[in-house]
DRENGUNU-776051 format. One line per 3 residues: their letters; for each residue x, y, z of N, C-alpha, C. Coordinates in Angstrom, 2 decimals. Example, Ala and Ser with C-alpha at 12.3 -4.5 7.8 and 13.67 -1.06 7.14 Angstrom:
<rs>
AS) 13.19/-5.69/7.80/12.30/-4.50/7.80/13.20/-3.30/7.80  12.85/-2.25/7.08/13.67/-1.06/7.14/12.90/0.03/7.87
</rs>
This chain:
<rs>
XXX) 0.84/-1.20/0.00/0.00/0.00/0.00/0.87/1.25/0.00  0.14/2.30/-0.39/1.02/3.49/-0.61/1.04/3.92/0.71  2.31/5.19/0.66/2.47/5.69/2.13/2.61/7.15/2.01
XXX) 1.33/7.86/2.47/0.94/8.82/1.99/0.67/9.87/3.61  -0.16/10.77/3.31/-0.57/11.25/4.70/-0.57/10.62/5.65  -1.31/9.54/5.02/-2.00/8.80/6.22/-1.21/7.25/5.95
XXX) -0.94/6.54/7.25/0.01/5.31/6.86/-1.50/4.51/6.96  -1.86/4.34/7.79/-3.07/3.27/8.08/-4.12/3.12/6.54  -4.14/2.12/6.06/-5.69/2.03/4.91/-6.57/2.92/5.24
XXX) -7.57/3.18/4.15/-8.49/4.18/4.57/-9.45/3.68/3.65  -10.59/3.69/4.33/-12.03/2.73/3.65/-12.81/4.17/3.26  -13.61/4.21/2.23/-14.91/4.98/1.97/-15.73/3.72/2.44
XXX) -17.40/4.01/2.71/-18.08/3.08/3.06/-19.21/4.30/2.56  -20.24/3.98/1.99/-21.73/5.01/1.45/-22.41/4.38/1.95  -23.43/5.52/2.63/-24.83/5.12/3.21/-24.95/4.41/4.41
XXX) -23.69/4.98/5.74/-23.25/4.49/6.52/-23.38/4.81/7.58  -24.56/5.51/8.12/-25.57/6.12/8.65/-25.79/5.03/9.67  -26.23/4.25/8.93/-27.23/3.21/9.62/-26.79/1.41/8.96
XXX) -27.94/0.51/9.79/-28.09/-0.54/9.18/-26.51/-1.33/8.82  -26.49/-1.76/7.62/-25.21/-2.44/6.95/-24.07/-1.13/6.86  -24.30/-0.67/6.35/-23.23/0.26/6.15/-22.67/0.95/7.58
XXX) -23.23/1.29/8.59/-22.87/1.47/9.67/-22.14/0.30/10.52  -22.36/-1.30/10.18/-22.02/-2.29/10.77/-20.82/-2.01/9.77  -20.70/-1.81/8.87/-19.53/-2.57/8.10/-18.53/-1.29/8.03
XXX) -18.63/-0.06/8.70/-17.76/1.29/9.21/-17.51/0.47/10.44  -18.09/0.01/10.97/-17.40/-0.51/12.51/-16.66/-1.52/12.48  -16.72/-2.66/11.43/-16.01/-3.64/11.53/-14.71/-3.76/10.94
XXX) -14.79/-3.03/9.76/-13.37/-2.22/9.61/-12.12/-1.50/10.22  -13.22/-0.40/10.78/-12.08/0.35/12.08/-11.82/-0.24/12.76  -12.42/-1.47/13.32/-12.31/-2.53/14.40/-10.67/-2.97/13.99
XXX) -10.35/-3.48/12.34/-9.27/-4.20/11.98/-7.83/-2.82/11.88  -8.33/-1.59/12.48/-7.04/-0.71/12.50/-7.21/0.13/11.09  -8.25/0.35/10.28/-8.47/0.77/9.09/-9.50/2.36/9.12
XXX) -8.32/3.32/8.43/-9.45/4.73/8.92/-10.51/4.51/8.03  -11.81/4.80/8.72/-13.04/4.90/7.84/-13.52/6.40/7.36  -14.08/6.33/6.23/-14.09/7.36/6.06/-16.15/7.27/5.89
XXX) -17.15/7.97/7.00/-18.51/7.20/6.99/-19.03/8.30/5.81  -19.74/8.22/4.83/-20.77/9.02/4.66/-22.09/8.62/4.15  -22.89/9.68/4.31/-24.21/10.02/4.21/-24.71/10.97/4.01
XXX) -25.82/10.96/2.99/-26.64/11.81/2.24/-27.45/12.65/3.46  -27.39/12.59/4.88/-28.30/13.09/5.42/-27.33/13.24/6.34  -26.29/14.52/6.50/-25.45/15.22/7.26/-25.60/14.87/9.21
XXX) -26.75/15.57/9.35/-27.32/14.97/10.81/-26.92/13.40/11.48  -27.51/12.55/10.24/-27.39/11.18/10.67/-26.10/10.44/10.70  -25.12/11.53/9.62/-23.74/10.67/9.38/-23.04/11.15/10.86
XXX) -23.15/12.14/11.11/-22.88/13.32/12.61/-23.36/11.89/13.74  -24.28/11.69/13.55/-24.60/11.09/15.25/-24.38/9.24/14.80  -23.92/9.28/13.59/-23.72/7.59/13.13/-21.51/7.86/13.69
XXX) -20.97/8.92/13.41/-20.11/9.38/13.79/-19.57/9.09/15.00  -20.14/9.82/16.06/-20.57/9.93/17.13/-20.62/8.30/18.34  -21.36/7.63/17.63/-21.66/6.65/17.89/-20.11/5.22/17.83
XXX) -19.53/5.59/16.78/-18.71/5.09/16.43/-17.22/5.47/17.15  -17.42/6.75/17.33/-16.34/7.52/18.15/-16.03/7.11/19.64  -17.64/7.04/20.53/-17.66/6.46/21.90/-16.90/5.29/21.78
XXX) -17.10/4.37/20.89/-16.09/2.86/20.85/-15.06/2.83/20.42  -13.99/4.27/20.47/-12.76/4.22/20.06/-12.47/3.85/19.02  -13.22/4.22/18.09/-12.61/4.00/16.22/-12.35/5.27/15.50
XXX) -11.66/4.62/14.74/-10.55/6.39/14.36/-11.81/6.06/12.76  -12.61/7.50/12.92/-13.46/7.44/11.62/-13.63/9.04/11.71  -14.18/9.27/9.94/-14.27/10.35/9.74/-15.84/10.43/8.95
XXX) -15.96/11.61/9.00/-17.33/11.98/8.45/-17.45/12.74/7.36  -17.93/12.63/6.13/-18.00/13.26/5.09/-19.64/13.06/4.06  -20.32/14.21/3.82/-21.37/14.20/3.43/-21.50/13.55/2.20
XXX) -22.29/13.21/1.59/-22.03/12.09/0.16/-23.76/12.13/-0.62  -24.05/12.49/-1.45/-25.20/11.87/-2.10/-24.38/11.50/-3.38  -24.77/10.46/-3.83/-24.47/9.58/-4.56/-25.01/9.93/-5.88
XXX) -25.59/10.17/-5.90/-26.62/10.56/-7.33/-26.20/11.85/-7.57  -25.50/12.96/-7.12/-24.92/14.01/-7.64/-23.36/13.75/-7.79  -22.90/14.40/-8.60/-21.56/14.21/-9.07/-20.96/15.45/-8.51
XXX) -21.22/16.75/-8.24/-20.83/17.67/-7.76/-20.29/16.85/-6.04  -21.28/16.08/-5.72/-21.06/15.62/-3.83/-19.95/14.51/-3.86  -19.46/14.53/-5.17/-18.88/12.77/-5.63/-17.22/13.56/-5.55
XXX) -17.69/14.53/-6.35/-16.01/15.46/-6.52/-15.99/16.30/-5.03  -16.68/16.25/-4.47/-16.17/16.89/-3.04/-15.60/15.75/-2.16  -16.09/14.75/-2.50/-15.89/13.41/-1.51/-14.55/12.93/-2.01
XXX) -13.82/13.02/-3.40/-12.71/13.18/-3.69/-11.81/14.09/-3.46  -12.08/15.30/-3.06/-11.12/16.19/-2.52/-11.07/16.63/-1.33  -11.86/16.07/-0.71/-11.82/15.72/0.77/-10.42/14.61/1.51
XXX) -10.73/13.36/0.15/-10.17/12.22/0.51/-8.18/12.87/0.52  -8.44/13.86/-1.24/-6.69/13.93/-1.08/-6.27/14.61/-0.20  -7.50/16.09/-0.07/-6.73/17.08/1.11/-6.39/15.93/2.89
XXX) -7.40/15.40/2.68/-7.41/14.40/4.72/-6.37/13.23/4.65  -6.83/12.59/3.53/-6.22/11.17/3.60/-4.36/10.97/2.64  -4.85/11.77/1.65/-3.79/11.53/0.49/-4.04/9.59/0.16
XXX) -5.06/9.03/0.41/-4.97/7.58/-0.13/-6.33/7.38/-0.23  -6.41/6.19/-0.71/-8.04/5.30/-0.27/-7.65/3.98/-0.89  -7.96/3.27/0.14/-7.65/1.70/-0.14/-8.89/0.68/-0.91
XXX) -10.02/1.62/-0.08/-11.22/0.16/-0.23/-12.44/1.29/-0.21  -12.85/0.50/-1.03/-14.40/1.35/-1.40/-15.29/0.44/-1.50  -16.29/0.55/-0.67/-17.91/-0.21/-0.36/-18.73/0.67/-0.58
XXX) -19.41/0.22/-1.92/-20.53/0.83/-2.39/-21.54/0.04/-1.60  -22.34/0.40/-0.49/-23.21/0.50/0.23/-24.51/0.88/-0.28  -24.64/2.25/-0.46/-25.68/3.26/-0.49/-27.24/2.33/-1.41
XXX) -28.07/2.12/-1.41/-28.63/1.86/-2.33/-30.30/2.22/-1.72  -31.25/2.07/-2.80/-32.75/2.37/-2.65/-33.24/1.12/-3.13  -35.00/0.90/-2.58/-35.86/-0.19/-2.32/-37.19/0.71/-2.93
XXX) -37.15/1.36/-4.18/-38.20/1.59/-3.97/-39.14/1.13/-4.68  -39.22/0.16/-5.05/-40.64/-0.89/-5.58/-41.47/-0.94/-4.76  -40.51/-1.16/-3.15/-41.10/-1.30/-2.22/-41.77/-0.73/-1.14
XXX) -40.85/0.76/-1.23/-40.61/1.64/0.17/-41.08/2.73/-0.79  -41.37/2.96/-1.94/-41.56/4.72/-2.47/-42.87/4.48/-2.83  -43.27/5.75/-2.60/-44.74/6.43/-2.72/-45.58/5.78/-3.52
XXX) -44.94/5.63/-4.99/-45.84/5.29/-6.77/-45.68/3.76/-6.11  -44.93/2.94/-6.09/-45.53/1.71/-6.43/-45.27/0.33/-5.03  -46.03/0.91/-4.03/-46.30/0.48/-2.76/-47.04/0.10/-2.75
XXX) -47.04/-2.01/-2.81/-48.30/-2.66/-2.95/-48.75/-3.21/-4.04  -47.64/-2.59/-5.02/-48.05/-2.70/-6.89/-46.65/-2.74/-7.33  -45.49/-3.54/-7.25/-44.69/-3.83/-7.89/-44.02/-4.48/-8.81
XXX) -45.41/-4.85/-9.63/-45.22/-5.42/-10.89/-44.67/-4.96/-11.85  -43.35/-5.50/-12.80/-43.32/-5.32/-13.73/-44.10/-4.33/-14.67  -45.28/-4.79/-14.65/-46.58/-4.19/-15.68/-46.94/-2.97/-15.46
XXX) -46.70/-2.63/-14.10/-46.87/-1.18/-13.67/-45.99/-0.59/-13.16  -44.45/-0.70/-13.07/-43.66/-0.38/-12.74/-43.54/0.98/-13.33  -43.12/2.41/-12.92/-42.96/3.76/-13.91/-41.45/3.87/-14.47
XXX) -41.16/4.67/-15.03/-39.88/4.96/-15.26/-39.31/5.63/-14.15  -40.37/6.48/-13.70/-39.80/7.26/-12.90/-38.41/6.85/-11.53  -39.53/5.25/-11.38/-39.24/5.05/-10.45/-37.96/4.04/-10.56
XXX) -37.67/3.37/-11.70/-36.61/2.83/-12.27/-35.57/3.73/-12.53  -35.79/4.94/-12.94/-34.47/5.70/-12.67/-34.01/6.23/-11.66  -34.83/6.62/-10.84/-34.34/7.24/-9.63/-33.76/5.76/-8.79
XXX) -34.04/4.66/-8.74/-33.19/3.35/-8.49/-31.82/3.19/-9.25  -32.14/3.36/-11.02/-30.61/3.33/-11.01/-29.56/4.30/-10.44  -29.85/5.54/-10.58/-29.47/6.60/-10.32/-28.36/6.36/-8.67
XXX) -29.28/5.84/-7.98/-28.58/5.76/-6.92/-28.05/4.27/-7.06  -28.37/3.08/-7.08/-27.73/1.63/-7.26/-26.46/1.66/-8.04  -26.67/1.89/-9.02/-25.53/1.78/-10.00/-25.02/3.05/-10.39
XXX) -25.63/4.29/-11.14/-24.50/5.49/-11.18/-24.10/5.75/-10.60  -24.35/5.61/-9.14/-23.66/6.02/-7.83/-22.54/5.39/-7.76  -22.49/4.36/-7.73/-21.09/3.40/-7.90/-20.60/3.25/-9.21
XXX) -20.78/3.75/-9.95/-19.85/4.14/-11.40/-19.18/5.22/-10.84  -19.61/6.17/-10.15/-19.36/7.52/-10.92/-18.18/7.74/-9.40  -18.75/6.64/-8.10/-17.14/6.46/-7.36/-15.90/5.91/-7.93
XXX) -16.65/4.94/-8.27/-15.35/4.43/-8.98/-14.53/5.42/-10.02  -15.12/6.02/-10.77/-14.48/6.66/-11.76/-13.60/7.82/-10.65  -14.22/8.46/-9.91/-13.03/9.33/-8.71/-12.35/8.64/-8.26
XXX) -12.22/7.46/-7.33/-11.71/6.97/-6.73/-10.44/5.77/-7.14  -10.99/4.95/-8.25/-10.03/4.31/-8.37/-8.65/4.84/-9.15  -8.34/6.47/-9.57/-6.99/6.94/-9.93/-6.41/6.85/-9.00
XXX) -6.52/7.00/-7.48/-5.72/7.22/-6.64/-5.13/5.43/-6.56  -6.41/5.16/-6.46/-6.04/3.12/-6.15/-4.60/2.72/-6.96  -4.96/3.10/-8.28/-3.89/2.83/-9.56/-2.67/3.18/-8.99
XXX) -2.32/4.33/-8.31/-1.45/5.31/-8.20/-0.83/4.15/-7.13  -1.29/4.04/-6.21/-0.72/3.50/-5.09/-1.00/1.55/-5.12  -0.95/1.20/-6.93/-1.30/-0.01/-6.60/-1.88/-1.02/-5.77
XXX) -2.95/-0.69/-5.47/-3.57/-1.39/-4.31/-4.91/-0.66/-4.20  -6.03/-1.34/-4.32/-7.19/-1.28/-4.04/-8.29/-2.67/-3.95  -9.69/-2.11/-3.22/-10.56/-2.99/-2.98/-12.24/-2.52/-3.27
XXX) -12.86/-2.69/-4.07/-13.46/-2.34/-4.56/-14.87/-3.22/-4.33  -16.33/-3.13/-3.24/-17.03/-3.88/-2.88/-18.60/-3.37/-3.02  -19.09/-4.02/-4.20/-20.29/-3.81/-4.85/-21.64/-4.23/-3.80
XXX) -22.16/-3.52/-2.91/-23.51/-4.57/-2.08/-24.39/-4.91/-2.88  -24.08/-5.85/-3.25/-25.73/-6.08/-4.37/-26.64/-7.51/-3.52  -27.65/-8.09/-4.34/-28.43/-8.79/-4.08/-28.44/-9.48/-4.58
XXX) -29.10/-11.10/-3.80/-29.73/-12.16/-4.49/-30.71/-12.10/-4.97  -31.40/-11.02/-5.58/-32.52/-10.12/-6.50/-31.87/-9.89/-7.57  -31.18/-9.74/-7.72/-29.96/-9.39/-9.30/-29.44/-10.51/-10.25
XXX) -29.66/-11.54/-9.06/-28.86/-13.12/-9.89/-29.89/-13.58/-10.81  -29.39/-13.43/-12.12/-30.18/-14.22/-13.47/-30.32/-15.54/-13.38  -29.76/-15.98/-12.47/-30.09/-17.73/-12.88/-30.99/-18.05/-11.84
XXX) -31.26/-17.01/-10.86/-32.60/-17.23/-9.72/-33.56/-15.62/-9.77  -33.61/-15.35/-11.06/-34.45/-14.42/-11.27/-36.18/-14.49/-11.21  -36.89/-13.28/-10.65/-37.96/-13.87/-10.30/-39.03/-12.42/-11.02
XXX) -40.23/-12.72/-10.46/-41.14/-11.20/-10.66/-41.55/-10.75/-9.62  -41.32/-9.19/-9.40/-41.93/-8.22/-8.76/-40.44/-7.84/-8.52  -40.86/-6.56/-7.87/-39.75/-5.38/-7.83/-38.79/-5.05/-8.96
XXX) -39.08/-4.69/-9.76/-38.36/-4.99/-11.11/-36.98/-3.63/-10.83  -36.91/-2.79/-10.44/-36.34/-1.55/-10.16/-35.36/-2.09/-9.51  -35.38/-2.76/-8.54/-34.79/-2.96/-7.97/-33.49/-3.99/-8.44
XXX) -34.45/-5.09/-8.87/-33.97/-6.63/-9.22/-33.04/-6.07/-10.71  -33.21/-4.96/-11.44/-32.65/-4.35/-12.58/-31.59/-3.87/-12.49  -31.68/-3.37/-11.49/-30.57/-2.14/-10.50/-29.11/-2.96/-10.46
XXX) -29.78/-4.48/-9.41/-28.64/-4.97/-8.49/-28.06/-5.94/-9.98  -28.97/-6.60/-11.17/-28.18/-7.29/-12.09/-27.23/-6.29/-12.35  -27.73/-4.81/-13.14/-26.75/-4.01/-13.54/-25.09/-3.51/-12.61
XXX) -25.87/-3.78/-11.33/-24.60/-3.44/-10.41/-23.73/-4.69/-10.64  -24.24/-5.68/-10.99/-23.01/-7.10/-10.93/-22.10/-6.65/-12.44  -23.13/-6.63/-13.35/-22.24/-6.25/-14.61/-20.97/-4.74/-14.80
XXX) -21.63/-3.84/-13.70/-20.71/-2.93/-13.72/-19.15/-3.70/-12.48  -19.43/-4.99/-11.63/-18.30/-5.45/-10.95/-17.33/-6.05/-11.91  -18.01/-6.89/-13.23/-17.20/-7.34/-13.84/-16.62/-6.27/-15.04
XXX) -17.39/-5.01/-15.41/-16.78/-4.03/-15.58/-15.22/-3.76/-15.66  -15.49/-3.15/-14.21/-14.63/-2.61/-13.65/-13.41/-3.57/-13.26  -13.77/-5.11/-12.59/-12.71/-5.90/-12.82/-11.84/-6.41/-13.54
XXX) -12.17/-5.96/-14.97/-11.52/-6.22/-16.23/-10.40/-5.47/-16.22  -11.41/-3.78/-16.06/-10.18/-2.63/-16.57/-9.78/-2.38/-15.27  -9.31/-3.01/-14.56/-8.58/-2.49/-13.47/-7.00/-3.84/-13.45
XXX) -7.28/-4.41/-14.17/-6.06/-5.56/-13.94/-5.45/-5.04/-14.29  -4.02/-5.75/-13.01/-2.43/-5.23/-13.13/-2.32/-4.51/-12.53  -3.44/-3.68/-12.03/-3.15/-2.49/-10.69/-3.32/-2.99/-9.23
XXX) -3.52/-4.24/-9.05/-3.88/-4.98/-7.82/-5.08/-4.36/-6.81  -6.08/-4.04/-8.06/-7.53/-3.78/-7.27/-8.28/-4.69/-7.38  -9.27/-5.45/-6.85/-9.78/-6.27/-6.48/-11.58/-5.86/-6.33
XXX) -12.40/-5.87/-7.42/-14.12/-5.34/-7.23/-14.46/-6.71/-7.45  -15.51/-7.00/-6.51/-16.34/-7.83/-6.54/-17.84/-7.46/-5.45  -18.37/-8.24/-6.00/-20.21/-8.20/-5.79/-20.32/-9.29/-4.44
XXX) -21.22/-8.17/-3.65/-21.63/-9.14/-2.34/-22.88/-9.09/-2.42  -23.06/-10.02/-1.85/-24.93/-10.33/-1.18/-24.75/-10.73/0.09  -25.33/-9.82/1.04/-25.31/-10.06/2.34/-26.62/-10.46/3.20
XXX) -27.43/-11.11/1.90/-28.40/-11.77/2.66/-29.67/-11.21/3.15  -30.54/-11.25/3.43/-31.83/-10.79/3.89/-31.56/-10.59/5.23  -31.43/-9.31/5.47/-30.69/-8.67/6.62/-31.30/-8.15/7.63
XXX) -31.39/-8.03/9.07/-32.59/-6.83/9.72/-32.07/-5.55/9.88  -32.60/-5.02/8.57/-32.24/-3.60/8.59/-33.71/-2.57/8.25  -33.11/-1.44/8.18/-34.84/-0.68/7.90/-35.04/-1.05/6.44
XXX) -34.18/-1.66/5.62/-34.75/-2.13/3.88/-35.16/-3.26/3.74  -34.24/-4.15/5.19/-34.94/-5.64/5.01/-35.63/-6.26/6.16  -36.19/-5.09/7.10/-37.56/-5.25/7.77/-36.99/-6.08/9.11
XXX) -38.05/-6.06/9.69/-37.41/-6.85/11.42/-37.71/-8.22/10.99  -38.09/-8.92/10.00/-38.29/-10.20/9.77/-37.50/-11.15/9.06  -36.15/-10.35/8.68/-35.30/-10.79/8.25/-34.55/-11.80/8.37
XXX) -34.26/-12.80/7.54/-33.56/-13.87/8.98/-32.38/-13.71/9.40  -31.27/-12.62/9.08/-29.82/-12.66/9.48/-29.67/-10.84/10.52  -29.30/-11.15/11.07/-28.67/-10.29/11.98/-27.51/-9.34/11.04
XXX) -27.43/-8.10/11.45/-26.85/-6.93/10.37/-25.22/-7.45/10.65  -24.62/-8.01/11.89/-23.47/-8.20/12.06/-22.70/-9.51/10.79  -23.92/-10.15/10.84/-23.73/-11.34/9.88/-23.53/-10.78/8.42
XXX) -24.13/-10.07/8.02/-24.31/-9.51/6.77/-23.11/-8.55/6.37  -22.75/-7.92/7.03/-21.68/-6.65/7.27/-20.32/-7.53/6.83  -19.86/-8.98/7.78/-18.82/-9.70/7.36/-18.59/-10.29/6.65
XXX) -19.37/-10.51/5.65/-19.16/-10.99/3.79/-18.50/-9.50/3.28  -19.55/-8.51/3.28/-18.80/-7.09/3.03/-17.34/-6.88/3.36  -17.06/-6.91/4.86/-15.46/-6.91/5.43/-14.63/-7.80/4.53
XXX) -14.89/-8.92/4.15/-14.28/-9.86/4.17/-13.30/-9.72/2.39  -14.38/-9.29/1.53/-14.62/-8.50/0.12/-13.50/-7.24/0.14  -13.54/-6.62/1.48/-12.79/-5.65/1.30/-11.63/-5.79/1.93
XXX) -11.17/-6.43/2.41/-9.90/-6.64/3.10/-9.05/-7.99/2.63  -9.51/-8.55/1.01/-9.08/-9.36/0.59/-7.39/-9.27/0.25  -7.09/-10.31/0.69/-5.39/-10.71/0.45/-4.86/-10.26/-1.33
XXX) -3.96/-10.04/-1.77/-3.66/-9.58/-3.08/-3.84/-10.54/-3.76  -3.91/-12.02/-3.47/-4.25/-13.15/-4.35/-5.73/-13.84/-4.40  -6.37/-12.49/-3.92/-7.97/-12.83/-3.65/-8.62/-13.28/-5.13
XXX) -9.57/-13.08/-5.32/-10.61/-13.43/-5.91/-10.89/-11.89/-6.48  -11.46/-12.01/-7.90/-11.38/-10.67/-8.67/-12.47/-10.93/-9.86  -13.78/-10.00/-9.58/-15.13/-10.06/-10.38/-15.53/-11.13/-10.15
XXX) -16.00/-11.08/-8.99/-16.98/-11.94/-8.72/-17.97/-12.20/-7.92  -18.91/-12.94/-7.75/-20.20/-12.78/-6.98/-20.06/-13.55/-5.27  -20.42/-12.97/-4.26/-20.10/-14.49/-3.21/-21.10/-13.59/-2.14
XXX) -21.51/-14.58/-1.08/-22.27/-14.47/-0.40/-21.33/-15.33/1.01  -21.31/-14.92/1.99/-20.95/-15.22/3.56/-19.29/-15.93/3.16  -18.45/-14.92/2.04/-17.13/-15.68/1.25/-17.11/-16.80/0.26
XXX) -18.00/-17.09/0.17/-18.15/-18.03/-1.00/-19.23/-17.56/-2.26  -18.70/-17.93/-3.35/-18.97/-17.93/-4.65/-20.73/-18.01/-4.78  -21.26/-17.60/-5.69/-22.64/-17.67/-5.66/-22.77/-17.61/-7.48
XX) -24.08/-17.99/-7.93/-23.74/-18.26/-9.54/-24.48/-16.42/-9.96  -24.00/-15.88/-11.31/-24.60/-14.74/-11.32/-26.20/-14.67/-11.57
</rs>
């Protein structure tokens, strides 16, 4: 790893507020790794901060909406002025709204699905994590070494593809194809993107009925991002192991 401002790795983590992304800012700093938390909702990244701080983890706070590119280039010049590095990037951040938004609550069919509501899903699922990657991984190149960790779903996998939520289930295929993307054109720089599924989780997206506990879910994520240089590169896995796309 490069040796820059900062000697210690330094994680981005999106949408880290809460839920998974907040478990998986803690389990990181836990391994000696600066985090860097953000969130689209300033307040919440502040007291998700906060929270993280009482337990002695060296983390930082930086505001982030994902779907603007103006908040994407601040979150990059944040990183060179604080950090001068970034090791590992967990695209976190994502939306449910087949399920959770206004238009199609109760009615997530295919057949009635809007556009509206399919773009404002990709928008945040996948351009959001294009448009990090495209900031973030020059520095990776630079300092040979990066980790690159897609949260997607077992809603995305074509060979267990199903109906309803189509926005969603569209979103997370497209997020796998942008892992193998990016895993292509990144060889030889020793970055490492691959696609997690962390399972039907109890979080506020995957409801208190979930069957896995957020700690469980968070350590497939860790595990993705703190991979050895002879890891595994574009590819899909669930609790470290392989899953079909």
């Amino acid at each position: 790893m490069l040796s820059g401002k900062n000697t210690k790795p330094v994680a981005v983590v999106t949408g880290a507020n809460r839920g998974l992304g907040l478990e998986t800012a803690r389990q990181l700093a836990k391994r000696d790794i600066q985090v860097i938390v953000t969130s689209r909702n300033a307040g919440k990244g502040e007291m998700a901060i906060e929270t993280l701080q009482a337990e002695g983890l060296d983390v930082m706070f930086q505001p982030l909406d994902v779907t603007s590119e103006s908040s994407i280039a601040e979150l990059g010049a944040f990183i060179h002025s604080r950090c001068g590095r970034v090791d590992i990037l967990v695209n976190n951040a994502g939306v449910f709204l087949d399920i959770h938004g206004s238009e199609d609550t109760g009615n997530a069919s295919v057949f009635n699905a809007s556009l509206e509501t399919l773009t404002a899903t990709l928008k945040t699922n996948v351009y959001g994590p294009l448009l990090l990657a495209q900031e973030l991984t020059p520095l990776m190149k630079h300092q040979h070494y990066g980790r690159i960790v897609n949260v997607s779903s077992g809603m995305g996998q074509l060979s267990d593809m199903e109906g309803r939520s189509p926005a969603y289930r569209i979103s997370k295929t497209a997020l796998n194809a942008l892992t193998r993307i990016l895993a292509a054109e990144t060889q030889g720089f020793n970055i490492l993107v691959n696609s997690v599924c962390p399972g039907w989780v109890r979080t506020d997206m995957g409801g208190p009925n979930a069957e896995r506990a957020v700690e469980q879910g968070a350590s497939g994520i860790v595990w993705a991002a703190t991979l050895p240089n002879d890891g595994p590169n574009g590819g899909f896995f669930r609790d470290g192991q392989p899953i079909p796309w």
